[in-house]
C-alpha positions as CSV (number, residue, x, y, z in Angstrom):
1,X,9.2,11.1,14.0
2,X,10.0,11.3,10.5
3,X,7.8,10.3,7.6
4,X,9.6,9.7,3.7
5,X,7.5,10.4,1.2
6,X,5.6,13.5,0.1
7,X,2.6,11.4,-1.7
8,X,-1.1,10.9,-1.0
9,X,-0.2,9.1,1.9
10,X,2.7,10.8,3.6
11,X,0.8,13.4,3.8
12,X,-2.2,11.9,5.5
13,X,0.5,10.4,7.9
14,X,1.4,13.6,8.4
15,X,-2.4,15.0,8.7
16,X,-3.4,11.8,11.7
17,X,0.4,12.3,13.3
18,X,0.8,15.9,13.9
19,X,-2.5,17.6,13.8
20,X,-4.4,17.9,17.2
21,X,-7.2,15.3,18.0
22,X,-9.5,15.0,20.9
23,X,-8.7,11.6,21.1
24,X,-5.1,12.8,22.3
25,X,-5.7,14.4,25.8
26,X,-4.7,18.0,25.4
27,X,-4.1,17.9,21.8
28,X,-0.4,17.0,22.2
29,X,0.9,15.2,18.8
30,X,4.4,13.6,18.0
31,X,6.7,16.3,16.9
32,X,6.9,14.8,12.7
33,X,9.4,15.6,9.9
34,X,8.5,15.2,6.5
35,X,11.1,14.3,3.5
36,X,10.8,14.3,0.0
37,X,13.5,13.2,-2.9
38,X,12.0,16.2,-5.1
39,X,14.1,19.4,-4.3
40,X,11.2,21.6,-5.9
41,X,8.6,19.7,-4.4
42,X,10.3,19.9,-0.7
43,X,10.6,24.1,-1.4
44,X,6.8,24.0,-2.5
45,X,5.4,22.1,0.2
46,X,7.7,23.8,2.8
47,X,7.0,27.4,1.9
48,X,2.8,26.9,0.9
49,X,2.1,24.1,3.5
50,X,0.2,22.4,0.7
51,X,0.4,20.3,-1.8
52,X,-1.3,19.2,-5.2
53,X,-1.2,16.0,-4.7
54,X,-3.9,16.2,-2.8
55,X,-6.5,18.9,-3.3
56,X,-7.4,20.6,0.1
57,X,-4.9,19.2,2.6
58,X,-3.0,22.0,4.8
59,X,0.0,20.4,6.8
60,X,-0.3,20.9,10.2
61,X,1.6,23.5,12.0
62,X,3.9,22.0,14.2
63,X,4.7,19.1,11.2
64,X,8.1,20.4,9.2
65,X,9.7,19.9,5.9
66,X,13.1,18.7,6.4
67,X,15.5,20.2,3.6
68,X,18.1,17.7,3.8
69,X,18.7,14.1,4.7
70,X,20.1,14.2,7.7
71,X,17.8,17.2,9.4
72,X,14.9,14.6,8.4
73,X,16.3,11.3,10.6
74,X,18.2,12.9,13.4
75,X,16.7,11.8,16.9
76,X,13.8,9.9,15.0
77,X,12.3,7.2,17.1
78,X,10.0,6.2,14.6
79,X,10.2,6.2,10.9
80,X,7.2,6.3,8.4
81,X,8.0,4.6,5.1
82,X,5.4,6.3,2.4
83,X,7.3,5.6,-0.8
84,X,6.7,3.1,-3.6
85,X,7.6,-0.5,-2.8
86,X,9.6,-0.6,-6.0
87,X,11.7,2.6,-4.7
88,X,12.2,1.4,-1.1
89,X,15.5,-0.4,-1.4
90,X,16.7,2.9,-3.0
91,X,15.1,5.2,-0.5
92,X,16.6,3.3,2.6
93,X,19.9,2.7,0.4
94,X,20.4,6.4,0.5
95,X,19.1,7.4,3.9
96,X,20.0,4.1,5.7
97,X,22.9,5.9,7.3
98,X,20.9,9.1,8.9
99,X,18.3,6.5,10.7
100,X,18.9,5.3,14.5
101,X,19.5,1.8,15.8
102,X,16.7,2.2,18.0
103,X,14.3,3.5,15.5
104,X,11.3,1.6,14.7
105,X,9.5,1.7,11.3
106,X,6.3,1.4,9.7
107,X,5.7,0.6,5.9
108,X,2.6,1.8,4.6
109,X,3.9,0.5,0.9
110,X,1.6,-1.8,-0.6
111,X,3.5,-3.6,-3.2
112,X,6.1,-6.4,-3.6
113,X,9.6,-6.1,-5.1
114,X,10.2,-7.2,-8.5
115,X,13.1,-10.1,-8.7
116,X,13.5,-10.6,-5.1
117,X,9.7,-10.7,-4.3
118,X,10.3,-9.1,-1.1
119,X,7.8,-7.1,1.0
120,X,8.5,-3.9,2.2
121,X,9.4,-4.7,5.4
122,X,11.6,-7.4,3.9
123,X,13.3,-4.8,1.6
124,X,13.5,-2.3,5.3
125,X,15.1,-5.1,6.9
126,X,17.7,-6.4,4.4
127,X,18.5,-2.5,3.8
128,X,19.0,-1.6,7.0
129,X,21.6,-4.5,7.5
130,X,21.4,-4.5,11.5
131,X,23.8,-6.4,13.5
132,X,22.1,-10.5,13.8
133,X,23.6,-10.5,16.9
134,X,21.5,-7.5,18.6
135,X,17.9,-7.4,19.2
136,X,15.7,-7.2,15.7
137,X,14.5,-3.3,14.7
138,X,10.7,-3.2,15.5
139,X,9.1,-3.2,12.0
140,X,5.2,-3.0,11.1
141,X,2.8,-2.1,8.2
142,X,0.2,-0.2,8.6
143,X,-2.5,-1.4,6.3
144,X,-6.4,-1.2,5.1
145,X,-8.9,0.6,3.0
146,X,-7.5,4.1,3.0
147,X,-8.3,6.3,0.3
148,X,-6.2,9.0,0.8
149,X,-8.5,12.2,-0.1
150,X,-10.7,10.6,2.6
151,X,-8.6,10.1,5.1
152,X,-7.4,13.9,4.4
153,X,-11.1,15.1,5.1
154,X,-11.2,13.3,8.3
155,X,-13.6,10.7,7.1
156,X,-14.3,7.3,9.3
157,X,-11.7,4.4,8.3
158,X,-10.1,1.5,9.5
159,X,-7.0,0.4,9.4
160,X,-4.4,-2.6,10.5
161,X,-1.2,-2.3,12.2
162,X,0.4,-5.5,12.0
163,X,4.0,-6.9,13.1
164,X,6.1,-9.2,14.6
165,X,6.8,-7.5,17.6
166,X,2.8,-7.3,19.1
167,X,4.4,-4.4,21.9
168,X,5.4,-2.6,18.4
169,X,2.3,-3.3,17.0
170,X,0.5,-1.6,19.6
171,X,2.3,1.5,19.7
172,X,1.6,2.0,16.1
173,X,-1.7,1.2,17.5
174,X,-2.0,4.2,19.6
175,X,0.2,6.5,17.6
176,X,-2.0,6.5,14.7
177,X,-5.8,5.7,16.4
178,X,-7.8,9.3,15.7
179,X,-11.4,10.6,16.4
180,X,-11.8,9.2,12.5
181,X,-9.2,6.2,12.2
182,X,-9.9,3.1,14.4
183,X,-7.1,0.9,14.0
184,X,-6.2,-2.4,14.8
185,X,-3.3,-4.9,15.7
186,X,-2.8,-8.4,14.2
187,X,0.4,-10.1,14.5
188,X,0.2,-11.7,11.0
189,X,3.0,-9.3,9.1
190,X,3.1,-11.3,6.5
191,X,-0.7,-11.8,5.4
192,X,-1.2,-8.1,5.8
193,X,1.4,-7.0,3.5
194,X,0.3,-9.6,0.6
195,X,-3.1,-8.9,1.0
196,X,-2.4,-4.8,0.4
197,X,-0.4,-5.7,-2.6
198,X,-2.1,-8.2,-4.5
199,X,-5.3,-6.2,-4.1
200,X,-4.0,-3.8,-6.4
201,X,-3.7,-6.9,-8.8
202,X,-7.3,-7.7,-8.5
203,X,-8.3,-4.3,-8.5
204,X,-6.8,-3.2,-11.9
205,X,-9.2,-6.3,-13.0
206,X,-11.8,-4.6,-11.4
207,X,-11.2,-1.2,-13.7
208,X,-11.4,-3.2,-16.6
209,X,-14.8,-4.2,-16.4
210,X,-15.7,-0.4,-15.8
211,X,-14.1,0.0,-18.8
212,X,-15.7,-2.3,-20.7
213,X,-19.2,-1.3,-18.9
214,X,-19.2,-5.3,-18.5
215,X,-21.6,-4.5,-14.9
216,X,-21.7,-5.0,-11.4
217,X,-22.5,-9.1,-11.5
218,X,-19.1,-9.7,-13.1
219,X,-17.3,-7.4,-11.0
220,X,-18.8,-9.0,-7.3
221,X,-18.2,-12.3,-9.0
222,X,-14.3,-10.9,-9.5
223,X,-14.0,-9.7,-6.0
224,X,-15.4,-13.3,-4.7
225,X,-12.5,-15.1,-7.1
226,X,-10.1,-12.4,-6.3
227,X,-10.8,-12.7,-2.4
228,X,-9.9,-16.7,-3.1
229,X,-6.8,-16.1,-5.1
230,X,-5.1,-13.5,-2.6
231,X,-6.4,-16.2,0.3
232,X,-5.0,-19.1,-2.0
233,X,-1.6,-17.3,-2.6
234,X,-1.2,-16.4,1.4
235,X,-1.9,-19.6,2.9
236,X,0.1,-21.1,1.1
237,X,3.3,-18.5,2.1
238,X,2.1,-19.1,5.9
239,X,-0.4,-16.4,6.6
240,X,-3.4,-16.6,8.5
241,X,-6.6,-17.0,6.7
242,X,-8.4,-14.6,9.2
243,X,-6.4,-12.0,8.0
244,X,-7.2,-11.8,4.3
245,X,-11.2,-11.9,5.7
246,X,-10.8,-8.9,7.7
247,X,-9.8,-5.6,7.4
248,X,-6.6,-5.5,5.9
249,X,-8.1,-8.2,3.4
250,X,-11.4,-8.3,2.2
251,X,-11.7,-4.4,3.2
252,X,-9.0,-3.1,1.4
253,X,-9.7,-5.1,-1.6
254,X,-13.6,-4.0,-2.1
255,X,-12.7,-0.5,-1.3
256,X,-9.5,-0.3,-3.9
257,X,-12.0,-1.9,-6.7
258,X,-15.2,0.3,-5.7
259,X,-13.9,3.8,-5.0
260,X,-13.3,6.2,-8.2
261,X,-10.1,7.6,-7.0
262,X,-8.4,4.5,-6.4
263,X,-5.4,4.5,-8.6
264,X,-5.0,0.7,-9.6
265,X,-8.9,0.2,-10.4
266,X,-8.9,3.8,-12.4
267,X,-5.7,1.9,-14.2
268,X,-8.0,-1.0,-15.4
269,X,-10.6,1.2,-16.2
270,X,-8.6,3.0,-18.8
271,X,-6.9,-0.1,-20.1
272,X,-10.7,-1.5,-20.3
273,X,-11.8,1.5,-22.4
274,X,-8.3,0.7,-25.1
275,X,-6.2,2.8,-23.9
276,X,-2.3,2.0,-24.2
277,X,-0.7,1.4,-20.8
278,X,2.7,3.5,-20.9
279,X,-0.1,6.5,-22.3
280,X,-1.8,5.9,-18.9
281,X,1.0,5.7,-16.9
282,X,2.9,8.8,-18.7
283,X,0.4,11.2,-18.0
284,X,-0.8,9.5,-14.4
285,X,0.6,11.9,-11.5
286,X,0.7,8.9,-9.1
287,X,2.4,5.5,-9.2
288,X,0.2,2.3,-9.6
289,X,1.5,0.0,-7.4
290,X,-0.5,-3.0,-9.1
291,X,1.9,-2.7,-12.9
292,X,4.6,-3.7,-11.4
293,X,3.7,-6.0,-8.5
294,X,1.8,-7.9,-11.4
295,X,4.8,-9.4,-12.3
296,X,5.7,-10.4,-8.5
297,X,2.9,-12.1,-7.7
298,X,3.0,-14.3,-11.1
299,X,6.4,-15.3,-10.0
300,X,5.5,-16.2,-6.4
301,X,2.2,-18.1,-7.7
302,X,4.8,-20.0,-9.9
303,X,7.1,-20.4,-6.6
304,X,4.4,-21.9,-4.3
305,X,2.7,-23.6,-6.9
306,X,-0.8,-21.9,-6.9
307,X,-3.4,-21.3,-9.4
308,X,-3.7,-17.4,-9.8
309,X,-6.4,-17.1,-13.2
310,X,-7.2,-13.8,-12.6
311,X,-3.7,-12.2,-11.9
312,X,-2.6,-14.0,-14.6
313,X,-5.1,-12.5,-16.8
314,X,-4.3,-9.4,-15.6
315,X,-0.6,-10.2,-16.9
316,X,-1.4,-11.0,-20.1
317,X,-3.5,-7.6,-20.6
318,X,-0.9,-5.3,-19.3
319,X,2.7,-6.9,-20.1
320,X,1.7,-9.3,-23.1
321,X,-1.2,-7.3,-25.0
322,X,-3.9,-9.6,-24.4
323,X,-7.0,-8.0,-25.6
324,X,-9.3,-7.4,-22.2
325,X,-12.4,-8.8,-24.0
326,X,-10.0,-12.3,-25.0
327,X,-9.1,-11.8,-21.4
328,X,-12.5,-12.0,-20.2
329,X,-13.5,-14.9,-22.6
330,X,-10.9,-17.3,-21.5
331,X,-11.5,-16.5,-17.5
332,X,-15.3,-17.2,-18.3
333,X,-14.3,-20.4,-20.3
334,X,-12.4,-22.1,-18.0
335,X,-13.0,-25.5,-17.1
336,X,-16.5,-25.7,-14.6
337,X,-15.7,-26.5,-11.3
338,X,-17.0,-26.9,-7.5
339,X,-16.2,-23.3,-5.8
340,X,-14.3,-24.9,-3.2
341,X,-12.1,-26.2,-5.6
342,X,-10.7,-23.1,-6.4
């Protein structure tokens, strides 16, 4: 099994893959290779079994640090995607080559490509460019509230594996399923994966009112409206309404907006308090998903025709210098309407 990526949540793959559970009769684990496109960071990790990106994790013993491209793919049967939505076309662009036709994968990006307003399994699959004559590669996402430093302590979560191949789905299921990570299947690919991006949308909304100390009325009154715009936007691309209720919905989204160390929301907050963006993001150690998937999601709520207020607000604070208070003001003077309205 291999696993790309050396962030926050590579690492917890990594951590819930290959360290020994009492869930897991005997303790026996998948047998995991890690990769990373950072030279240095490969050495580091390899020699000290830790890594700074997350404060107290240890990578287990029997997990290794490949030190080339090839050493990381060969004989995987499964392959972990843990890289930044807008780097996946590049990441599976270089590495297509070293990955085996039988190989499934699962995306734990949460984003959306900019300009082609693909998902990340979208992006795998058009990457990967298998043959349309032989049986599709097994792809999934594996999705929910999942702050990384938590997961790392072994704290209880939930997550979703979702995909359209239910007996792939299921095997994710297992794979991942730990004495402190419950997770479920839901054949609804596409709802998952919208749900984890745009969250990170509504979420950098969210930071904004810490920043501006505008209090906890406004910000459950966002999370309602936010809930409704994500639901809006993935109806209306086909996905299942259930899904952006549950876990990989409505639990994702209150946690990403709630928890201190969530990157998007901690985003927002600085941008609330007037702090310039590319400051924020120059001196940030992780990527925020939410910038640039921003500018997807306006697109795709142009595309399907839907009414996005908040995400466009969003927009116009981080890409067109919109004060966040003028922000605020128009959301707050838009025209009064029944809720079900929209």
């Amino acid at each position: 099994m291999a696993i790309l990526g050396l962030g926050q949540m590579g690492l917890c793959c990594a951590a819930m893959l290959a360290g020994p559970d009492p869930k897991v009769p005997g303790g026996a684990r998948p047998r995991v290779r890690l990769w990373g496109h950072e030279e240095g960071e490969v050495g580091r990790l390899s020699q000290t079994r830790r890594s700074d990106r997350l404060p107290g994790f240890e990578l287990p013993g029997s997990a290794r640090v490949a030190l080339s491209d090839g050493e990381a793919l060969e004989g995987a049967d499964i392959v972990v995607a843990a890289v930044p939505s807008q780097v996946m076309r590049e990441t599976f662009a270089r590495l297509g080559r070293f990955i085996p036709r039988d190989a499934g994968i699962v995306s734990v990006a949460k984003g959306i490509e900019n300009e082609t307003l693909m998902r990340p399994s979208q992006v795998i699959a058009d990457m990967l460019g298998d043959d349309p004559d032989a049986r599709p590669r097994p792809i999934a996402a594996l999705s929910g509230p999942s702050i990384a430093t938590e997961l790392a302590r072994g704290m209880p979560a939930t997550m979703v594996a979702a995909s359209d191949d239910p007996a792939f789905a299921e095997r994710v299921q297992l794979l991942f399923s730990t004495s402190y990570l419950r997770v479920y299947t839901n054949d609804d690919l596409l709802g998952v994966e919208l749900a984890g991006a745009v969250k990170n949308v509504i979420a950098i909304a969210a930071g904004v009112l810490d920043g501006l100390n505008a209090g906890f009325n406004a910000k459950s009154a966002l999370l309602a409206r936010g809930l409704a715009e994500i639901t809006r936007l993935g109806t209306a691309m086909g996905g299942s309404t259930h899904t952006f209720f549950g876990v990989a919905g409505m639990g994702d989204l209150v946690t990403t907006c709630f928890s201190p160390e969530g990157r998007n929301r901690a985003c927002g907050e600085a941008l609330g308090r007037g702090e310039n963006l590319d400051d924020y993001l120059e001196r940030s150690r992780f990527v925020v998903e939410g910038v640039a998937t921003t500018k997807s999601v306006i697109d795709l709520a142009e595309r399907y025709r839907v009414e996005m207020p908040i995400t466009r607000a969003v927009h116009d604070v981080v890409f067109e210098g919109l004060d966040p208070v003028r922000a605020i003001a128009k959301l707050m003077s838009r025209e009064l309407r029944d809720e079900r309205e929209g």
